[in-house]
C-alpha positions in Angstrom: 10.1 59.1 94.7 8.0 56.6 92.3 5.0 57.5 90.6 3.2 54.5 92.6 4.9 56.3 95.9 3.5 59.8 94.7 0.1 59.3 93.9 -0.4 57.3 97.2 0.5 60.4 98.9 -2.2 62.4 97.0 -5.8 62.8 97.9 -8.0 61.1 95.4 -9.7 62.9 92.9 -13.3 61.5 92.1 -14.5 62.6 88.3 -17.6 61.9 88.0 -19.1 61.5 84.2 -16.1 59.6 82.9 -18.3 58.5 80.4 -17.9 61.5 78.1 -15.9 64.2 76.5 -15.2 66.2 79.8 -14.8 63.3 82.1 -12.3 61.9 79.7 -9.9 64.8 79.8 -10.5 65.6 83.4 -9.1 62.2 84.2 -6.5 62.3 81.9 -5.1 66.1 83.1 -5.3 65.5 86.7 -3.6 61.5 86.1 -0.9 63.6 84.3 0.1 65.3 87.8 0.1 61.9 89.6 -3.2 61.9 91.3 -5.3 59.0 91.5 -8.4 59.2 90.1 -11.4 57.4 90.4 -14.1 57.9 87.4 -17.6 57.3 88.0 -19.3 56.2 85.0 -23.1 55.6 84.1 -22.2 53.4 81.1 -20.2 50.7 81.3 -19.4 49.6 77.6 -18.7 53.9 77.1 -15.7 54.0 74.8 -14.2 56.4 77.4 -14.4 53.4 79.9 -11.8 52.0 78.2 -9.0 54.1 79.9 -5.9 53.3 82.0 -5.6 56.3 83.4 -8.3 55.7 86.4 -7.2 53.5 89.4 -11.0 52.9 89.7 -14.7 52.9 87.5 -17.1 52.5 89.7 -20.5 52.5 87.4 -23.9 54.4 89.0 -25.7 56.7 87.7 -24.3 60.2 87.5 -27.4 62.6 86.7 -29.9 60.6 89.3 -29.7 61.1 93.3 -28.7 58.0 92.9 -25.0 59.8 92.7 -25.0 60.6 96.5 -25.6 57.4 97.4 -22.6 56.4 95.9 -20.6 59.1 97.1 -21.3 57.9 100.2 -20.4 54.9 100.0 -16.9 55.5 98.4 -16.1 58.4 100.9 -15.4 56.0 104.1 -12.9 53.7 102.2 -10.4 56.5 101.1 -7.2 57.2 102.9 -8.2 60.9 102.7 -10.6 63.7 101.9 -10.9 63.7 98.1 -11.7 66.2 95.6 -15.1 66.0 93.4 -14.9 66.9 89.6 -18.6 66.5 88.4 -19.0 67.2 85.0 -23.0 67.4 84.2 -25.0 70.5 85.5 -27.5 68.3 86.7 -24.7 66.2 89.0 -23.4 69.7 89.7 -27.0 70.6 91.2 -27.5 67.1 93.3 -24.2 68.0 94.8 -24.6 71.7 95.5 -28.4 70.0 97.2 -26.6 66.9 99.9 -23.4 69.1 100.6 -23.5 69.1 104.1 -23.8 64.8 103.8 -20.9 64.9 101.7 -18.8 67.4 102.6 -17.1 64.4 105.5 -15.7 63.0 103.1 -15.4 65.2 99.9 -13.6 69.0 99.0 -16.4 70.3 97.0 -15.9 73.5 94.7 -19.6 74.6 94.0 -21.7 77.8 94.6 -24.6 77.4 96.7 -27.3 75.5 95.8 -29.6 78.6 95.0 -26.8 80.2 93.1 -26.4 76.8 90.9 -29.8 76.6 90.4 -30.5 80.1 89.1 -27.1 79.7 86.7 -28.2 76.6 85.4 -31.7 77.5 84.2 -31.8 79.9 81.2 -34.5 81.7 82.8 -33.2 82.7 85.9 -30.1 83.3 84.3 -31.5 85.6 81.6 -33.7 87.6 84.5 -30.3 87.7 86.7 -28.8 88.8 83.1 -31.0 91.1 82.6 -31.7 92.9 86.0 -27.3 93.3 86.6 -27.0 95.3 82.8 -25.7 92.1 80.8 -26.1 91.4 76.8 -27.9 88.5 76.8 -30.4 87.8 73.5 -34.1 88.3 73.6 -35.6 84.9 75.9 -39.1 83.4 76.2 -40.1 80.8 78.3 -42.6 78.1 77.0 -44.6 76.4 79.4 -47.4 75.7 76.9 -48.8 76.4 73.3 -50.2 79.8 74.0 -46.7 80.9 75.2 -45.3 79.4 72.0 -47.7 81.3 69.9 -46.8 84.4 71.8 -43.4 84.3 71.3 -43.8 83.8 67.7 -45.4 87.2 67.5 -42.8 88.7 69.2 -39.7 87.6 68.0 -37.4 88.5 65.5 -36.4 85.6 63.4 -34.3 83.6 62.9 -34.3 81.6 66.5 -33.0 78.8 68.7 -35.0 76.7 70.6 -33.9 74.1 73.7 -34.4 73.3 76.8 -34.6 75.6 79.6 -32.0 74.0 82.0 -30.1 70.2 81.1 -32.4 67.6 81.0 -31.5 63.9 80.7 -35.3 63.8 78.9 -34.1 65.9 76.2 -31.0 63.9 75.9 -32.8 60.3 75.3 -34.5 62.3 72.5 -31.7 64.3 70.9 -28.3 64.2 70.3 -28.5 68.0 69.6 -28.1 70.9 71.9 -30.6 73.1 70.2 -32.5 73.9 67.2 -32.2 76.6 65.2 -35.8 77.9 63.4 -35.7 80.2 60.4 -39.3 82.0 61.5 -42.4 81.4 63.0 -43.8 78.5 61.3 -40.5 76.5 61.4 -40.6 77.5 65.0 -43.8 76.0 65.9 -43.4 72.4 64.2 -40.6 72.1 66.1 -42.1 73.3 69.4 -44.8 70.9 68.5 -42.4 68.2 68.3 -40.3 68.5 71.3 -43.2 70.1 73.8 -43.4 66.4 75.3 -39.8 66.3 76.0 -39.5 68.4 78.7 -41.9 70.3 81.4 -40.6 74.0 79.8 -38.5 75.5 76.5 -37.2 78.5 75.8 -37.5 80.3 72.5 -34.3 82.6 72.0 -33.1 85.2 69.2 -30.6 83.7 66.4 -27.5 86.5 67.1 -26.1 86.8 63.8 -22.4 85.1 63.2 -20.4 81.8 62.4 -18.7 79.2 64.4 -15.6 81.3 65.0 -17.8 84.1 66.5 -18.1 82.0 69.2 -16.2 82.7 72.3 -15.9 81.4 76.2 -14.1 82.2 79.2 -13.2 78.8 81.3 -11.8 80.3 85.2 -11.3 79.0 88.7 -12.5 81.0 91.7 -11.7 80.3 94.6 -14.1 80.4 98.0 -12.7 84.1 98.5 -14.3 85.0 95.2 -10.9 85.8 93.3 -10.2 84.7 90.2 -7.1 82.2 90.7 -7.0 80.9 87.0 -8.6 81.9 83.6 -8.6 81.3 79.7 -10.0 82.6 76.7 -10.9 80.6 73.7 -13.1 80.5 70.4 -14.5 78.2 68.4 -13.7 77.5 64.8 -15.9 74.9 64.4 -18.5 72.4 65.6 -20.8 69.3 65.0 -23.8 69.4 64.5 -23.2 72.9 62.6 -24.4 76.6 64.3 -26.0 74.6 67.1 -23.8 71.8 68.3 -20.4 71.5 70.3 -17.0 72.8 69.8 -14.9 70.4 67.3 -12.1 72.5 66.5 -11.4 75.6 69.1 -8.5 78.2 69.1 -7.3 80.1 72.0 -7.4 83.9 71.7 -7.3 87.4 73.3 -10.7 89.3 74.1 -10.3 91.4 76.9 -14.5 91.8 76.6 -15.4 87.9 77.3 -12.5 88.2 80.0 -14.1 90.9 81.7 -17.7 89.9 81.0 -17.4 86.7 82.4 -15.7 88.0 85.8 -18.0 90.1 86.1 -20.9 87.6 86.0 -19.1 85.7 88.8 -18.6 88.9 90.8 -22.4 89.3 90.5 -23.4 86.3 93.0 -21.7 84.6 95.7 -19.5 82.3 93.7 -16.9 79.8 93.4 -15.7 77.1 91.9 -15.2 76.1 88.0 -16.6 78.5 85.4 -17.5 79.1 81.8 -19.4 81.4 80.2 -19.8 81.1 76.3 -20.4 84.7 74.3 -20.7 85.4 70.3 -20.2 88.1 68.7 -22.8 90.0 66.5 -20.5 90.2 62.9 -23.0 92.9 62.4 -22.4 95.6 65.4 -19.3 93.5 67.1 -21.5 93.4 70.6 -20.7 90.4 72.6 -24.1 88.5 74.0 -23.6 86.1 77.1 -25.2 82.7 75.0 -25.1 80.8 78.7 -22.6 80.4 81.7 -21.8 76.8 82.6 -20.7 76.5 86.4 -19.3 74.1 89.3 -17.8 71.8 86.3 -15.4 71.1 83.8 -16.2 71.8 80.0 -14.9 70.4 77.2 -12.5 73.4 76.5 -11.0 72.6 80.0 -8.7 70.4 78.0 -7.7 73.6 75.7 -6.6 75.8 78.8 -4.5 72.9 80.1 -2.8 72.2 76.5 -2.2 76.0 76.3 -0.3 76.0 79.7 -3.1 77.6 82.2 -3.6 74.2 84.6 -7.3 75.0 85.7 -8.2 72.1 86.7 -5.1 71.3 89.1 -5.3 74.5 90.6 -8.4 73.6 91.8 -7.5 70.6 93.2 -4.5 72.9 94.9 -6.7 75.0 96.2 -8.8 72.7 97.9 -6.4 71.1 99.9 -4.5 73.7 101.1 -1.2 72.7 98.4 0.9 75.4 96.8 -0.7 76.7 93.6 0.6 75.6 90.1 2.7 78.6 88.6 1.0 78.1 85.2 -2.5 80.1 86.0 -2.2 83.0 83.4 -2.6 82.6 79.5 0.3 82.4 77.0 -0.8 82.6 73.9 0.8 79.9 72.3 -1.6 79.2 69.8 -2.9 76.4 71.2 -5.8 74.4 69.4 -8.7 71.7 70.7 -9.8 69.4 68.2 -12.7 66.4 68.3 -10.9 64.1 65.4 -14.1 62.7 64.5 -16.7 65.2 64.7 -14.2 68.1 63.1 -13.7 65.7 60.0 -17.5 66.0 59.7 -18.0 69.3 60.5 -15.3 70.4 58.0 -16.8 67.9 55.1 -20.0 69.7 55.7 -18.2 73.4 55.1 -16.7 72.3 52.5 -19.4 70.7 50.4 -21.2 74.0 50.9 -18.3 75.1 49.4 -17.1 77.2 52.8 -14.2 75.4 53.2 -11.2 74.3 50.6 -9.0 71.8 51.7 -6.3 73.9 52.2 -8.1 75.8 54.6 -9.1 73.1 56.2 -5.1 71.7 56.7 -4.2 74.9 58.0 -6.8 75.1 60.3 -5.3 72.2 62.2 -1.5 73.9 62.4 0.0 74.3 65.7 0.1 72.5 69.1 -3.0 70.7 69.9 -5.3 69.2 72.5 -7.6 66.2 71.7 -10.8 65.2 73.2 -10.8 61.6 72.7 -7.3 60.6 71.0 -4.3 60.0 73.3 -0.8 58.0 72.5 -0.4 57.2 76.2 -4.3 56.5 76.4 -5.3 55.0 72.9 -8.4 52.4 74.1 -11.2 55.2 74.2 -10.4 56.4 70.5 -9.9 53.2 69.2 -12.8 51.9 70.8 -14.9 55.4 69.7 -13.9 54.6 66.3 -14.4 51.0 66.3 -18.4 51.6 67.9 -19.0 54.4 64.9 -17.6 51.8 62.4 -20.1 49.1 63.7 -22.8 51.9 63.6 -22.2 53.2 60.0 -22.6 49.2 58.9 -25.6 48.7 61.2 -26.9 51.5 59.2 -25.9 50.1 55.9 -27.4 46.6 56.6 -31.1 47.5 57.5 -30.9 50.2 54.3 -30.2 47.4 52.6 -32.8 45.3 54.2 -35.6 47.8 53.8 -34.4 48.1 49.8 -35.0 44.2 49.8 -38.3 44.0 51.3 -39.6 47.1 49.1 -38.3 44.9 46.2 -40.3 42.0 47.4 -43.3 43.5 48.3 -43.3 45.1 44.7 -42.7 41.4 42.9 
C-alpha cells in the first residue's frame, strides 16, 4: 500500500498551534505514522508554517473562541471523525467549554471542563495540591498591592513570580515564563511592573536547585483512567536561564516524579495528555510539583517519541478504537531533546559564568537526539527560524547604530 493510499485511510489529525515548538513536533511525529494532519496556525509568516509535513494550514486564531468556530467549520468536510491535538492551555480550556458542539465531528482527549480549569490555574491547583498531601512550594495569590505587600512579609526569599494561569496578555508583554526575585524589594518593582498585565499573579517560593534538577512526567490516560503511556525526563538546560524552557533535556529514571505524577491524575477524574514538571530541592532531595500541564502536548512530547515511548500515537490509537503501539514503556536509551538555538545561548551564558567548559558542553550533546525545530526531511522551519533571528540581530544592529548617530549629531 502507498503512503498516499495509507494516509487516506486514516482519520485526520487536527494540531492546533502549529505555530510553535509543540505544534511543530506534533505534526511531525504523527506525519511520521502516515496520518494526515492538518495544522491550525494563528501566524501565517511563523517559521514553523513553513513545513511539508501538514496536508493543510488553515490560519485562525488558536487561544480566542474564535477556535470553535473554525472547528466547526472544518469538521463537516472530513471523510471521518478526526482527532484534536491542541497545544495551548488556553485552546485546551475553549475546547474542554464547546465539547458537546464539537464532539460530531472531533475525538477529543480532555478532562472535564471543571477539572481543566482547576489544573490550569496555579491556585486551584496549589489548593487541590495542597488539600490531597502533595509538595507543592509555598503560593500567594495577588489580586492587588496589599496582597503583594503581604506576601512580601511572608515569604521566604528568594521567589518567582508569573501569572496565575496562561494568559495571551502576559505573552504580548513577555517572552519569559516567570521572574525570579531575590527578596522583597526586587519582588515588588517587579509586581509593580507587570500588575497591569494580567487580572491576578502569584508570588511563589524559589526551591533551591539548577536546571538539571528539573524533572517531568509526560503520560497518556485513557477515558478508563489507566495510564496507557508514560515517560520521565529532566532538564539540563534552558533559555532564558532558571526561569525559561527546556533547551537541552535528558531522559532519566525517578520512580518519585513517576509515581507523583500518577498520582495527581488518580486524584480527579482524568484523561487525556499529561505533564507534570517537579525539582528537586539539592538541599533535602524532596521533589515539589512546580505545575501539571494537561489535555496537550509539551515540548518534551518530542523526547518520549525519540526515546521510543510513542505518546502521542497511542493517543490517537486509543481514540479510534485502533490497536495500541507496542512502544508505550520507557527504554532508557539515553535519549536527548535539544532547541539548537536557544541551547547555544543557554550554554554561552554557563559558560561565561564560567559553569560550563567547552568540553562539557560537547559532551552534553552525546547520544541519540530529538530536535525541536531542525529536521533533514523538514528543513524550511529551521532555516526559516534562523533566517528571521539573523534579520533580527541586524535590525538590532542598525537602529544601535542609528541612535549612536543621532547622539553624535545632537552633541555637534
Amino acid at each position: 500500500m502507498s503512503s498516499n493510499e495509507l494516509k487516506s485511510s486514516n482519520p485526520h489529525a487536527i494540531v492546533i498551534g502549529l505555530d510553535g515548538m509543540a505544534g511543530i513536533q506534533t505534526a511531525r511525529t504523527l506525519a511520521r505514522h502516515r496520518i494526515p494532519v492538518i495544522g491550525i496556525a494563528k501566524n501565517a509568516g511563523h517559521h514553523c508554517c513553513k513545513t511539508n509535513v501538514c496536508e493543510e494550514i488553515v490560519i485562525s486564531g488558536t487561544q480566542t473562541p474564535d477556535i470553535v468556530d473554525t472547528l466547526l467549520k472544518i469538521g463537516p468536510r472530513l471523510p471521518a471523525k478526526a482527532v484534536l491535538f491542541p497545544c495551548h492551555d488556553l485552546t485546551v480550556r475553549f475546547i474542554a467549554e464547546h465539547r458537546d458542539k464539537l464532539d460530531p465531528w472531533f475525538h477529543i482527549a480532555a478532562p472535564d471542563s471543571e477539572v481543566v480549569e482547576m489544573l490550569t490555574s496555579k491556585v486551584g491547583f496549589y489548593n487541590h495540591a495542597v488539600k490531597h498531601g502533595f509538595k507543592v512550594p509555598q503560593t500567594f495569590k495577588l489580586r492587588n498591592q496589599n496582597d503583594a505587600v503581604r506576601a512580601a512579609e511572608k515569604l521566604k526569599f528568594p521567589g518567582v513570580l508569573k501569572p496565575s494561569s496562561t494568559s495571551s496578555s502576559w505573552d504580548r508583554h513577555t517572552m519569559a515564563k516567570a521572574y525570579q526575585v531575590s527578596d522583597a524589594k526586587d519582588f515588588l518593582a517587579h509586581y509593580e511592573r507587570c500588575k497591569e498585565w494580567v487580572e491576578e499573579l502569584i508570588l511563589q517560593q524559589w526551591i533551591p536547585g539548577g536546571d538539571d534538577s528539573l524533572y517531568s512526567c509526560n503520560c497518556y490516560i485513557d477515558s478508563a483512567g489507566k495510564p496507557q503511556a508514560t515517560f520521565i525526563a529532566r532538564k539540563l538546560r534552558q533559555w532564558p536561564p532558571h526561569v525559561g524552557f527546556s533547551s537541552l533535556g535528558e531522559e532519566c529514571r525517578n520512580e518519585e516524579v513517576l509515581s507523583e505524577s500518577l498520582r495527581l491524575f488518580a486524584s480527579v477524574p482524568y484523561a487525556g495528555l499529561g505533564y507534570v514538571e517537579f525539582k528537586r530541592d539539592e538541599r533535602t532531595g524532596e521533589h515539589y510539583i512546580i505545575e501539571p500541564n494537561i489535555g496537550r502536548p509539551t515540548g518534551r512530547s518530542g523526547i518520549a517519541e525519540a526515546g521510543g515511548v510513542e505518546l502521542l500515537y497511542t493517543m490517537y490509537c486509543d481514540l479510534l478504537g485502533l490497536p495500541l503501539p507496542e512502544n508505550r514503556v520507557q527504554k532508557y536509551r539515553d535519549t536527548k531533546w535539544v532547541d539548537l538555538r536557544h541551547d547555544f545561548q543557554s550554554a554561552f551564558y554557563y559558560w561565561r559564568k564560567g559553569e560550563l567548559t567547552l568540553r562539557e558542553w560537547r559532551e552534553s550533546w552525546s547520544g541519540p537526539k530529538a530536535h525541536t525545530y531542525f529536521s533533514w526531511r523538514d528543513p524550511a522551519p529551521f532555516i526559516a527560524d534562523l533566517w528571521n533571528t539573523f534579520k533580527k540581530i541586524i535590525f538590532r544592529s542598525e537602529r544601535k547604530r542609528r541612535e549612536y548617530l543621532g547622539r553624535e549629531n545632537r552633541a555637534t
